[in-house]
PyMOL Python script that loads the backbone (N, CA, C, O; Angstrom):
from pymol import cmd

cmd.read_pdbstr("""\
ATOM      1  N   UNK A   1     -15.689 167.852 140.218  1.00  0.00           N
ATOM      2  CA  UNK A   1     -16.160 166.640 140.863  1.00  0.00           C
ATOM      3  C   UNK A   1     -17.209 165.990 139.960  1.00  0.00           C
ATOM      4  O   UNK A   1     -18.102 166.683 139.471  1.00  0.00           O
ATOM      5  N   UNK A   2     -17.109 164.451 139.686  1.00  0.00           N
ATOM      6  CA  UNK A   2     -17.684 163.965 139.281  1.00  0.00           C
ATOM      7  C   UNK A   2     -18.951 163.696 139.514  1.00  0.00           C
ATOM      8  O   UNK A   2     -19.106 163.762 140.733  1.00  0.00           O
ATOM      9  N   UNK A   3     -20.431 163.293 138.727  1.00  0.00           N
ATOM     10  CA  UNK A   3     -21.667 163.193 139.646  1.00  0.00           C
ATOM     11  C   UNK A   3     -21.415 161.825 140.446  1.00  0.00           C
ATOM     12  O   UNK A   3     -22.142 161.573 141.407  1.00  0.00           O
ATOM     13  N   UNK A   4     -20.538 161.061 140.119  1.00  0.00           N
ATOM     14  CA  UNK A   4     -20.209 159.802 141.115  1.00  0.00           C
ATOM     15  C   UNK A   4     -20.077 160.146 142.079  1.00  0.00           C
ATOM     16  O   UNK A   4     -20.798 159.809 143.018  1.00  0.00           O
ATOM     17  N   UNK A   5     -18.967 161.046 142.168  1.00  0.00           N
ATOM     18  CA  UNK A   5     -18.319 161.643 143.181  1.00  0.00           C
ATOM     19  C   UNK A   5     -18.833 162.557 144.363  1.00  0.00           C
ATOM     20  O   UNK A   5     -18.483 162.830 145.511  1.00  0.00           O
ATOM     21  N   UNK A   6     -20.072 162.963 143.288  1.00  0.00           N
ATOM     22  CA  UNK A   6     -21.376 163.831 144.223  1.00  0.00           C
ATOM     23  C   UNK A   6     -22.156 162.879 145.397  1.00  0.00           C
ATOM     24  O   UNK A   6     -22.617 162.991 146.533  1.00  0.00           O
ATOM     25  N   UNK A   7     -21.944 161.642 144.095  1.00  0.00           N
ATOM     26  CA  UNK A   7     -23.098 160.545 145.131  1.00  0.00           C
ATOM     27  C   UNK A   7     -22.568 160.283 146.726  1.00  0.00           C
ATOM     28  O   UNK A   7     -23.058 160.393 147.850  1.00  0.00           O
ATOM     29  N   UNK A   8     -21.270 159.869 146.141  1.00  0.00           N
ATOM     30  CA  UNK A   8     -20.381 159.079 147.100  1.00  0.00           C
ATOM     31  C   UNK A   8     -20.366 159.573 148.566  1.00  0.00           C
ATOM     32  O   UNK A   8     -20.358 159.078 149.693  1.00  0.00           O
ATOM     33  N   UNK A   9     -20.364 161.524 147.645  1.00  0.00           N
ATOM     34  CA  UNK A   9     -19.989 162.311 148.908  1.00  0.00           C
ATOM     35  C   UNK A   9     -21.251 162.508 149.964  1.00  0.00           C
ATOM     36  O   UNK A   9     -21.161 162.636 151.185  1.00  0.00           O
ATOM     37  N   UNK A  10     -22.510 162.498 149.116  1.00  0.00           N
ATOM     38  CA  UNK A  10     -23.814 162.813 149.993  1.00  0.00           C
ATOM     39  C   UNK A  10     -23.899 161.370 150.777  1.00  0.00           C
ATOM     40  O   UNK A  10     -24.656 161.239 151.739  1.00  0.00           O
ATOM     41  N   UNK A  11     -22.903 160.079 150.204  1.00  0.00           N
ATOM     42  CA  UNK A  11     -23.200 158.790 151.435  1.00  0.00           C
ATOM     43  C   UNK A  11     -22.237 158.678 152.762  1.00  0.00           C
ATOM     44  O   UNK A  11     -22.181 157.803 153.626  1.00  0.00           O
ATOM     45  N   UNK A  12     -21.397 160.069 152.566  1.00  0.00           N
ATOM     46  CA  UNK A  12     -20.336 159.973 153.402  1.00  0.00           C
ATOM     47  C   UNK A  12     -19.294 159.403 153.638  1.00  0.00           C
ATOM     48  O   UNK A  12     -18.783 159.024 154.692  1.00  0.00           O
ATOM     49  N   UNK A  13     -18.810 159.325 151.997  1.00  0.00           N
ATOM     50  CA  UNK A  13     -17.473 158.775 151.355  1.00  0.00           C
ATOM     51  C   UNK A  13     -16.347 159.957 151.513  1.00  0.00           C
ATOM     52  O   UNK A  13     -16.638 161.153 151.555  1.00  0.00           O
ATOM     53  N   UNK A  14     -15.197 159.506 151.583  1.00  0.00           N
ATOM     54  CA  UNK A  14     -14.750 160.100 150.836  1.00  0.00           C
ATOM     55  C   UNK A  14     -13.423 159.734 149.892  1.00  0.00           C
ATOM     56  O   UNK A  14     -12.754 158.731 150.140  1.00  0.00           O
ATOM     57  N   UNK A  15     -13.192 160.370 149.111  1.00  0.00           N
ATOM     58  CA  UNK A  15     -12.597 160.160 147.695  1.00  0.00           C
ATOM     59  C   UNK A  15     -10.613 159.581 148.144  1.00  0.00           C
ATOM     60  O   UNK A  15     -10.135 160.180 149.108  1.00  0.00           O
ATOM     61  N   UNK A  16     -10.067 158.960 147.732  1.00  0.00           N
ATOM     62  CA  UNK A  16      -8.498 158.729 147.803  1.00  0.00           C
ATOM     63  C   UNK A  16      -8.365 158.413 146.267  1.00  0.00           C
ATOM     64  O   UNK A  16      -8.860 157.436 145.706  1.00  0.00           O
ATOM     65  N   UNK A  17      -7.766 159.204 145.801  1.00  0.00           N
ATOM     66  CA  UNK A  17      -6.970 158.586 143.851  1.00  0.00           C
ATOM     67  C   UNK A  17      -5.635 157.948 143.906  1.00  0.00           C
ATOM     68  O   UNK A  17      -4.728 158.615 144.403  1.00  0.00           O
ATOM     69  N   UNK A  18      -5.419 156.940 143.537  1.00  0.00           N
ATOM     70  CA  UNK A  18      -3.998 157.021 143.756  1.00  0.00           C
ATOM     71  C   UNK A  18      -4.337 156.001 141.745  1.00  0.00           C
ATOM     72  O   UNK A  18      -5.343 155.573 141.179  1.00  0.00           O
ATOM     73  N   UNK A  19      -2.666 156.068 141.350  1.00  0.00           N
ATOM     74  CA  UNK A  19      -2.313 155.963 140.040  1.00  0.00           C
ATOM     75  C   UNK A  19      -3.040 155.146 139.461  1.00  0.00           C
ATOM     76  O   UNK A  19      -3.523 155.397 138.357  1.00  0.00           O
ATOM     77  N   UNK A  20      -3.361 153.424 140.439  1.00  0.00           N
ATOM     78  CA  UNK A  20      -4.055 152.719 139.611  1.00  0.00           C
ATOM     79  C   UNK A  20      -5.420 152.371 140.405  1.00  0.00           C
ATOM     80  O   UNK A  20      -6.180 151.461 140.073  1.00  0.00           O
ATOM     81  N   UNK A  21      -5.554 152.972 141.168  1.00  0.00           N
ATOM     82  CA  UNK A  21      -7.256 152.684 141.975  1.00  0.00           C
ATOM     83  C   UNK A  21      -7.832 153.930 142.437  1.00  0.00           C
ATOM     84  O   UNK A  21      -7.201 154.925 142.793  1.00  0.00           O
ATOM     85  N   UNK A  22      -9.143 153.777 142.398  1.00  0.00           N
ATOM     86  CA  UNK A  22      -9.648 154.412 143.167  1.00  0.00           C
ATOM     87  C   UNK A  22     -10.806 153.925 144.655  1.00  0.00           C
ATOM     88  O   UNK A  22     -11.767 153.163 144.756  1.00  0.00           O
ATOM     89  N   UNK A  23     -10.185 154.695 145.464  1.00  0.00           N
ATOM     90  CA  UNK A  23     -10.688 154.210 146.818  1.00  0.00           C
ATOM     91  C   UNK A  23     -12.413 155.150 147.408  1.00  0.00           C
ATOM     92  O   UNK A  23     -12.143 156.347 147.313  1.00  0.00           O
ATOM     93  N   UNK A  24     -13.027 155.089 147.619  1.00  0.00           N
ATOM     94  CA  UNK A  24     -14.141 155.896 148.451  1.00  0.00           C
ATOM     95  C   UNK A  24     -14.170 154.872 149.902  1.00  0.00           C
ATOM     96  O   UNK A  24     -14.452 153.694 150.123  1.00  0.00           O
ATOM     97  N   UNK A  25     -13.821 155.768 150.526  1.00  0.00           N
ATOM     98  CA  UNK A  25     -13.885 154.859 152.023  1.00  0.00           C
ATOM     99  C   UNK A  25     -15.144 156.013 153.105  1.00  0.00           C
ATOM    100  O   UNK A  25     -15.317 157.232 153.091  1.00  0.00           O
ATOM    101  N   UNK A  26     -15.703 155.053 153.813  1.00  0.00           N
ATOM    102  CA  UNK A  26     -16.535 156.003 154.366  1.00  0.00           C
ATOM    103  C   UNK A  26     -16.020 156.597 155.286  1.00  0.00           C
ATOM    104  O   UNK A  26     -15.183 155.927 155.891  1.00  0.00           O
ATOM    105  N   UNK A  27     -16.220 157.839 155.731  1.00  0.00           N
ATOM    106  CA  UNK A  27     -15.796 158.857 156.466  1.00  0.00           C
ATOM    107  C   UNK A  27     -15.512 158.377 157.548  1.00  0.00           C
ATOM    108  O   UNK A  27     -14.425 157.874 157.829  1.00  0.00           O
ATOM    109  N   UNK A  28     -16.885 158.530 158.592  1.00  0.00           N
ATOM    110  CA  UNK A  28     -17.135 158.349 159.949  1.00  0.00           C
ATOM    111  C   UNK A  28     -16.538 156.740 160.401  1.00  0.00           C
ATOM    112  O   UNK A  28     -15.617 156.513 161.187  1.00  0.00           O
ATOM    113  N   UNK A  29     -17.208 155.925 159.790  1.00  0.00           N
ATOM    114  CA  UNK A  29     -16.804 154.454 160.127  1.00  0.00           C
ATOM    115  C   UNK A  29     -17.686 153.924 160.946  1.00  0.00           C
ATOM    116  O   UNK A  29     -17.334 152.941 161.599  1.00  0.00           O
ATOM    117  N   UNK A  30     -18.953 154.424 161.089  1.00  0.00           N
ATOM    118  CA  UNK A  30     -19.754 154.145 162.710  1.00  0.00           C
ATOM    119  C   UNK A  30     -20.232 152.669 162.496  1.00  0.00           C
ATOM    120  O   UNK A  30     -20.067 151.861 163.410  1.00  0.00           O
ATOM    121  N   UNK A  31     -20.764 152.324 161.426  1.00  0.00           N
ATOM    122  CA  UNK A  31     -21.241 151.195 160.672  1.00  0.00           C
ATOM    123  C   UNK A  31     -20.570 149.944 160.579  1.00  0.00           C
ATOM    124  O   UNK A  31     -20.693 148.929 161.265  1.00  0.00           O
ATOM    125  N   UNK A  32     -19.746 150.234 159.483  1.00  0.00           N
ATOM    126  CA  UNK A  32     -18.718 149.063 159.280  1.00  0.00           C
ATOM    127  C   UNK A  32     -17.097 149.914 159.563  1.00  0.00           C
ATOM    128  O   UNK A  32     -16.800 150.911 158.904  1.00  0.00           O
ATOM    129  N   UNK A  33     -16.353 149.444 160.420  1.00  0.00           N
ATOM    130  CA  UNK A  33     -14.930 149.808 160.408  1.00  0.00           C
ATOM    131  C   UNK A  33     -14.685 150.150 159.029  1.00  0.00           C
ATOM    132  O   UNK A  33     -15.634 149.949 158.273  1.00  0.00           O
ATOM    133  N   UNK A  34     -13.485 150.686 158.460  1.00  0.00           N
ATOM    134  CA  UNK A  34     -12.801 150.109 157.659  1.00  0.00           C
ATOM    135  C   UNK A  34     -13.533 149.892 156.013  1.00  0.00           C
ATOM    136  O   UNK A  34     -12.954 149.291 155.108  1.00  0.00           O
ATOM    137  N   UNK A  35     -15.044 150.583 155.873  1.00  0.00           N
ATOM    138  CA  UNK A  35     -15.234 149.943 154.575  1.00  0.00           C
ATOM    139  C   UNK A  35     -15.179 150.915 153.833  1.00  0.00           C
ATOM    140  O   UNK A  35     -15.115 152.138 153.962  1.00  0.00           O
ATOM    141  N   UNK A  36     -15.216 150.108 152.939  1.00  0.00           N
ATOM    142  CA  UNK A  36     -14.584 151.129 151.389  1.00  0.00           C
ATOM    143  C   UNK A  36     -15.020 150.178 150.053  1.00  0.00           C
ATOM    144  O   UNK A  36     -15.366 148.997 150.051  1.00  0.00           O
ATOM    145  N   UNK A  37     -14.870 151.184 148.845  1.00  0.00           N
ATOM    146  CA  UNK A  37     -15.423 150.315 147.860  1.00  0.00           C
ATOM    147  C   UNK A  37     -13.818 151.108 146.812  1.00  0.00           C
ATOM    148  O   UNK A  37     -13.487 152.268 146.563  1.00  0.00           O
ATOM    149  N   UNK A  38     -13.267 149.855 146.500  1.00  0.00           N
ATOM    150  CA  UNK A  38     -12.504 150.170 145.521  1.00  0.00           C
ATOM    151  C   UNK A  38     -12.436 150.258 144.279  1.00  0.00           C
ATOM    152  O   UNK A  38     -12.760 149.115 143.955  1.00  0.00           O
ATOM    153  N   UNK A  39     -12.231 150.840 143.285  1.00  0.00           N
ATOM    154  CA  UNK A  39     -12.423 150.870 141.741  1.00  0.00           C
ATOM    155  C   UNK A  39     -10.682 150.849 141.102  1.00  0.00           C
ATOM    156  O   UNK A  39      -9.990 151.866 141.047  1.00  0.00           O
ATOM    157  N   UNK A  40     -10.184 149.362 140.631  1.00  0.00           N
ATOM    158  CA  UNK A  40      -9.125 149.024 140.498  1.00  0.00           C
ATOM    159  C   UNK A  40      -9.069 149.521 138.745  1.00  0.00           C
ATOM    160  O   UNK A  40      -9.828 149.103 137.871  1.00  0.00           O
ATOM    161  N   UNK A  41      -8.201 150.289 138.609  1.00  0.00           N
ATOM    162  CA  UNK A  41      -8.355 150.821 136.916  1.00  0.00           C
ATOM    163  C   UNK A  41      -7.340 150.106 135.859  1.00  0.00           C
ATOM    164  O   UNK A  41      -7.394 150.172 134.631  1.00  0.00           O
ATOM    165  N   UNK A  42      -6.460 149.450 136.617  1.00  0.00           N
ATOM    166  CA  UNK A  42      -6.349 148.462 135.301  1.00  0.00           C
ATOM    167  C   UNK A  42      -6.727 147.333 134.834  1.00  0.00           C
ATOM    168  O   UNK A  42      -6.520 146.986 133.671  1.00  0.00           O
ATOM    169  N   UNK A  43      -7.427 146.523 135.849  1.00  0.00           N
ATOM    170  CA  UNK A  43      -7.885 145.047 135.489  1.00  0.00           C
ATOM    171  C   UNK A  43      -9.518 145.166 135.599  1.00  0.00           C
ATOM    172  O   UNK A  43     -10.187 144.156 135.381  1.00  0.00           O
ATOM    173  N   UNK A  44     -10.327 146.739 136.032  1.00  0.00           N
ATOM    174  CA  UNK A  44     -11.695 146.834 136.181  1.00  0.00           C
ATOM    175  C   UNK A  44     -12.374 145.633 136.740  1.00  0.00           C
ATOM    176  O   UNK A  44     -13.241 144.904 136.257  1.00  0.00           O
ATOM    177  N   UNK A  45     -11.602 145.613 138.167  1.00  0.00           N
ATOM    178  CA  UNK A  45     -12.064 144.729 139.203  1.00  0.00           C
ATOM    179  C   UNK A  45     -12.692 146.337 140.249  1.00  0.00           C
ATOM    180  O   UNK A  45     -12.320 147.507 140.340  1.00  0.00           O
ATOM    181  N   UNK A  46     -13.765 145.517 140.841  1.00  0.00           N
ATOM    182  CA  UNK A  46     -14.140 146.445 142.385  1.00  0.00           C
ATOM    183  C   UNK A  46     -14.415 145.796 143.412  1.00  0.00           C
ATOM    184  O   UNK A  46     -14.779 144.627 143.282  1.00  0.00           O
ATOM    185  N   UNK A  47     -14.332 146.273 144.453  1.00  0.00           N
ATOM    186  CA  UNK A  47     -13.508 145.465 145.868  1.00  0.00           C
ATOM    187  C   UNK A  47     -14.542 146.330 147.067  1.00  0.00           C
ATOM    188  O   UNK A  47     -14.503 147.480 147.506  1.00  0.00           O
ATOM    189  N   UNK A  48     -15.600 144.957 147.371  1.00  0.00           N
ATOM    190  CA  UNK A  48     -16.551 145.930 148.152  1.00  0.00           C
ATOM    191  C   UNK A  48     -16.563 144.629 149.469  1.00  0.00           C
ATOM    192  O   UNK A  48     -16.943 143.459 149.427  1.00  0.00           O
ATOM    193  N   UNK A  49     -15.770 145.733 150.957  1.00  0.00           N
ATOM    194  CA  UNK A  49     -16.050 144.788 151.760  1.00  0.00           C
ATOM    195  C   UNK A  49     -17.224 145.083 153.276  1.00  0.00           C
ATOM    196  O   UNK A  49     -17.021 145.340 154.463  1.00  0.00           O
ATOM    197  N   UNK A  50     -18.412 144.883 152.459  1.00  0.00           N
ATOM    198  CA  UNK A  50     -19.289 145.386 152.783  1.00  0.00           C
ATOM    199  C   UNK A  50     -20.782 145.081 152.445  1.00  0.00           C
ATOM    200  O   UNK A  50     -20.750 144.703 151.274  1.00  0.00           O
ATOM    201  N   UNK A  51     -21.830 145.060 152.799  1.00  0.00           N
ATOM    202  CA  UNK A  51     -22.955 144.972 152.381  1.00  0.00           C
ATOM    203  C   UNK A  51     -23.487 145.708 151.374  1.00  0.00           C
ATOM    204  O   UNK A  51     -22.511 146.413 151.633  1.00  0.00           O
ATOM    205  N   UNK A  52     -24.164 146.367 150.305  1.00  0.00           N
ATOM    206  CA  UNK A  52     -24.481 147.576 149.593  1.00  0.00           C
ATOM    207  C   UNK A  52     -25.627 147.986 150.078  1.00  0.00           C
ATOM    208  O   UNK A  52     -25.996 147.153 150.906  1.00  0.00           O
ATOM    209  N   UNK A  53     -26.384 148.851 149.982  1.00  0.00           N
ATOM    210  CA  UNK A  53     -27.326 149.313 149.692  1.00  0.00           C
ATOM    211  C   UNK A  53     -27.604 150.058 147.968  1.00  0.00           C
ATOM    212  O   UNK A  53     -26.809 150.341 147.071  1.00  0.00           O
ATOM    213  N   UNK A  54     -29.012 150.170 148.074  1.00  0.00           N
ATOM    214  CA  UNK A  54     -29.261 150.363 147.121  1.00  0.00           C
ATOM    215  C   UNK A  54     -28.611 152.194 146.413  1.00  0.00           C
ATOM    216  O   UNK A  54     -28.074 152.375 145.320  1.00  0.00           O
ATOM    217  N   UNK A  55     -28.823 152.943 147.159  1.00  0.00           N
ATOM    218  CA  UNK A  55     -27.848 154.101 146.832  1.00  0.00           C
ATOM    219  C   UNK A  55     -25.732 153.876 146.793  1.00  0.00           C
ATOM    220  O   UNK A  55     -24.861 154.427 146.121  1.00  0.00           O
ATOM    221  N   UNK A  56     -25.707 153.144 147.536  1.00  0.00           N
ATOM    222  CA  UNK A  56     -24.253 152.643 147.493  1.00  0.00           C
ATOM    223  C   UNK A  56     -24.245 152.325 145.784  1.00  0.00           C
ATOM    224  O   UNK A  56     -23.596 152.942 144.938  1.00  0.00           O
ATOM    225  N   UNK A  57     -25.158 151.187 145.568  1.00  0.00           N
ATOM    226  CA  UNK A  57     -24.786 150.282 144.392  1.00  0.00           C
ATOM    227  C   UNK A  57     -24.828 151.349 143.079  1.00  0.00           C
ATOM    228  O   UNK A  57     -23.968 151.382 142.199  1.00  0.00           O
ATOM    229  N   UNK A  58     -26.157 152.310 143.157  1.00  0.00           N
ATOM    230  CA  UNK A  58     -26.213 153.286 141.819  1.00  0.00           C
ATOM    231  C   UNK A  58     -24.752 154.010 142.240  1.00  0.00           C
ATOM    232  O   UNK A  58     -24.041 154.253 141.264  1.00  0.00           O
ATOM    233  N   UNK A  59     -24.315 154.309 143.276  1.00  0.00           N
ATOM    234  CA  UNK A  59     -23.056 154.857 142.831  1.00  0.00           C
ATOM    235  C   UNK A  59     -21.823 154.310 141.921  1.00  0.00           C
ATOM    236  O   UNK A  59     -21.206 154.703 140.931  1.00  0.00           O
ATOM    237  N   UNK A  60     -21.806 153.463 142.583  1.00  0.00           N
ATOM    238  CA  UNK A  60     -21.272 152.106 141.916  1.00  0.00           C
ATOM    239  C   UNK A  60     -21.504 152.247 140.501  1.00  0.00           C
ATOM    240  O   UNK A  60     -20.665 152.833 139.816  1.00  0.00           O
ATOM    241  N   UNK A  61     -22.118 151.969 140.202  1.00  0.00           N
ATOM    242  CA  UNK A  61     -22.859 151.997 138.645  1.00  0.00           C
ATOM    243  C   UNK A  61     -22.463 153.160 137.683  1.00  0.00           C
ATOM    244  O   UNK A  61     -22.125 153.159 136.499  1.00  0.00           O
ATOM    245  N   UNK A  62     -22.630 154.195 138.645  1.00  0.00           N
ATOM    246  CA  UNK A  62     -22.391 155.369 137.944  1.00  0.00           C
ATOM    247  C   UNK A  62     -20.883 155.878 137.484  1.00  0.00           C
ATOM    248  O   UNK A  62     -20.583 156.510 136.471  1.00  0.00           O
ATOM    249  N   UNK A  63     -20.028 155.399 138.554  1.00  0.00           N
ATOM    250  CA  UNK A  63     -18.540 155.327 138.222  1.00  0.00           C
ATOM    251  C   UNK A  63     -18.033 154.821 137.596  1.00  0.00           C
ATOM    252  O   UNK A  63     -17.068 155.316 137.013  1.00  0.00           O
ATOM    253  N   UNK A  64     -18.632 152.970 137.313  1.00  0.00           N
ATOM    254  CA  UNK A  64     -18.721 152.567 136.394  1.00  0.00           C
ATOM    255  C   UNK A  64     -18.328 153.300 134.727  1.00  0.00           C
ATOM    256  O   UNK A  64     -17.409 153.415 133.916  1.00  0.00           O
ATOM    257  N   UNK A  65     -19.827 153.674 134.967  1.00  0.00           N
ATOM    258  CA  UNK A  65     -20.035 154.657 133.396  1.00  0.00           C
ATOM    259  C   UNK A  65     -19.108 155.995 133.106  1.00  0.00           C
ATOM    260  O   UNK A  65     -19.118 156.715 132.107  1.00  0.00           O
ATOM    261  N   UNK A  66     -18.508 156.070 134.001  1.00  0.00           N
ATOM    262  CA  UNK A  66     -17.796 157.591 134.168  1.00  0.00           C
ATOM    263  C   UNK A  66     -16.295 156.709 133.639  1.00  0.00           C
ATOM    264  O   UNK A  66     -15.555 157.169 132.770  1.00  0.00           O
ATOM    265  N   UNK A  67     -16.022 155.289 134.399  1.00  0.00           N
ATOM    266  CA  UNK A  67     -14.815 154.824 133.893  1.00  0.00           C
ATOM    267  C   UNK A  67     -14.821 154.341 132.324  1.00  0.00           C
ATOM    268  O   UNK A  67     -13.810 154.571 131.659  1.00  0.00           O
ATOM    269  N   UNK A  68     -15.748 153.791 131.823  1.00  0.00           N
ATOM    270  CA  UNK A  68     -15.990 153.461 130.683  1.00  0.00           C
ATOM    271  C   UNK A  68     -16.115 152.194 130.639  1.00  0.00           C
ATOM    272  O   UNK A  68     -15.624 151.546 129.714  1.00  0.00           O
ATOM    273  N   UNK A  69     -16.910 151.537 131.807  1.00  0.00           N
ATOM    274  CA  UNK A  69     -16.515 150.194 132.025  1.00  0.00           C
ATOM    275  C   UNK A  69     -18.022 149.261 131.320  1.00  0.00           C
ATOM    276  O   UNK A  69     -18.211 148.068 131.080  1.00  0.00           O
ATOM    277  N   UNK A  70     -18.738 150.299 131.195  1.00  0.00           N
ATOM    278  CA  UNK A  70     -20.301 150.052 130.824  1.00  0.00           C
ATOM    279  C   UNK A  70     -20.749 150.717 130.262  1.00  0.00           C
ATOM    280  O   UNK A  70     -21.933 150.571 129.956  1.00  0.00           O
TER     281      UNK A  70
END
""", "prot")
cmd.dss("prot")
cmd.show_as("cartoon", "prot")
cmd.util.cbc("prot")
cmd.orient("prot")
């Protein structure tokens, strides 16, 4: 597991891979239905339908750097 992946998990994400994205959707859902932050790996678009917070966003960031996008 990635330290992204560490983050994601202590915000109560959790992980979906599929071939060309990657999904972290939050677990519970108590917050926002339905949200999730996507990491699209061939056009290095991300798809956040949601507010961030500031631990959300360093995750963000950090996957980023793990993808090679930064």
């Amino acid at each position: 597991m990635s330290e992204a992946d560490e983050m994601f998990e202590k915000l109560d994400y959790k992980k979906i891979e599929k071939s060309n994205k990657i999904i972290y959707r939050e677990k519970m859902g108590l917050l926002i239905p339905n949200a999730e932050i996507v990491f699209y790996k061939n056009n290095k678009w991300i798809r956040v339908n949601f507010n961030l917070d500031m631990q959300e966003l360093k995750a963000i960031n950090k996957k980023c750097e793990e993808l090679g996008w930064i």
